[in-house]
C-alpha distance (Angstrom), angle and dihedral (degrees) to the residues before:
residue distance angle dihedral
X1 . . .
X2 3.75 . .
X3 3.74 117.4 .
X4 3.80 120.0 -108.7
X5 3.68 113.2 -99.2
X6 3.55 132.2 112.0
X7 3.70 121.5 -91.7
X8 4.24 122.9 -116.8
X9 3.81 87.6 -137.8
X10 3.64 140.1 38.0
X11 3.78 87.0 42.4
X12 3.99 124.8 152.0
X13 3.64 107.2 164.6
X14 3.84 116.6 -1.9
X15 3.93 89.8 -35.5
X16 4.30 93.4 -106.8
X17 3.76 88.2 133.9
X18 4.31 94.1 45.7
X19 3.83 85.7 50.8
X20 4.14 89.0 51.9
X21 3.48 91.2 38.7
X22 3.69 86.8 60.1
X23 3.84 102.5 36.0
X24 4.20 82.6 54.4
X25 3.56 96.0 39.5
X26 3.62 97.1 -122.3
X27 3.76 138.7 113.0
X28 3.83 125.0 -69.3
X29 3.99 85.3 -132.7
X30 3.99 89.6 58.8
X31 3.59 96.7 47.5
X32 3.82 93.0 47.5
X33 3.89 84.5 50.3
X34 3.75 90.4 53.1
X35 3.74 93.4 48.9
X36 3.97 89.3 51.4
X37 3.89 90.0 49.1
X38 4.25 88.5 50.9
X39 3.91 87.1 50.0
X40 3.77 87.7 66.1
X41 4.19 90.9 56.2
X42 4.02 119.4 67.5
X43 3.96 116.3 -94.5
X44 3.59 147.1 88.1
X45 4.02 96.1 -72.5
X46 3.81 92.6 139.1
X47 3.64 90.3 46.6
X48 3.77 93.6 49.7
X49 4.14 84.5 49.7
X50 4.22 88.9 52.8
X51 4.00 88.5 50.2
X52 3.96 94.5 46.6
X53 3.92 91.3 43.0
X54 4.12 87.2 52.4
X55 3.86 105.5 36.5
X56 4.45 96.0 38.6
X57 3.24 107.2 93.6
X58 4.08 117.3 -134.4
X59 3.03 119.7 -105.0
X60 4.40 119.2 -103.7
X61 3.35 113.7 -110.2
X62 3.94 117.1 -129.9
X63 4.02 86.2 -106.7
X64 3.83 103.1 65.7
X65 3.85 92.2 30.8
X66 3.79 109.1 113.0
């Protein structure tokens, strides 16, 4: 499995759901579905977002890799 960090590309907001996508092997477009679907249901979903966007690191681009 891919490690947790948020992607360069193929970001729309923050790029939490491209750095599920990819831990889950799925799509970016099907985990953003999935995190419009839990919006509907009661809990802290946007909170959870904020706290994934902060504490994932981004990922290195291929320039400052050593």
């Amino acid at each position: 499995m891919a490690a947790l960090t948020r992607p360069r590309d193929g970001r729309v907001l923050g790029g939490v759901c491209a750095a599920l996508a990819r831990r889950f092997g799925t799509s970016a477009t099907t985990m953003r579905l999935i995190f419009l679907a839990s919006c509907l249901l009661p809990g802290p979903q946007f909170l959870i977002y904020l706290g994934l966007w902060i504490f994932l690191p981004a990922e290195k681009s291929a320039s400052t890799a050593w």
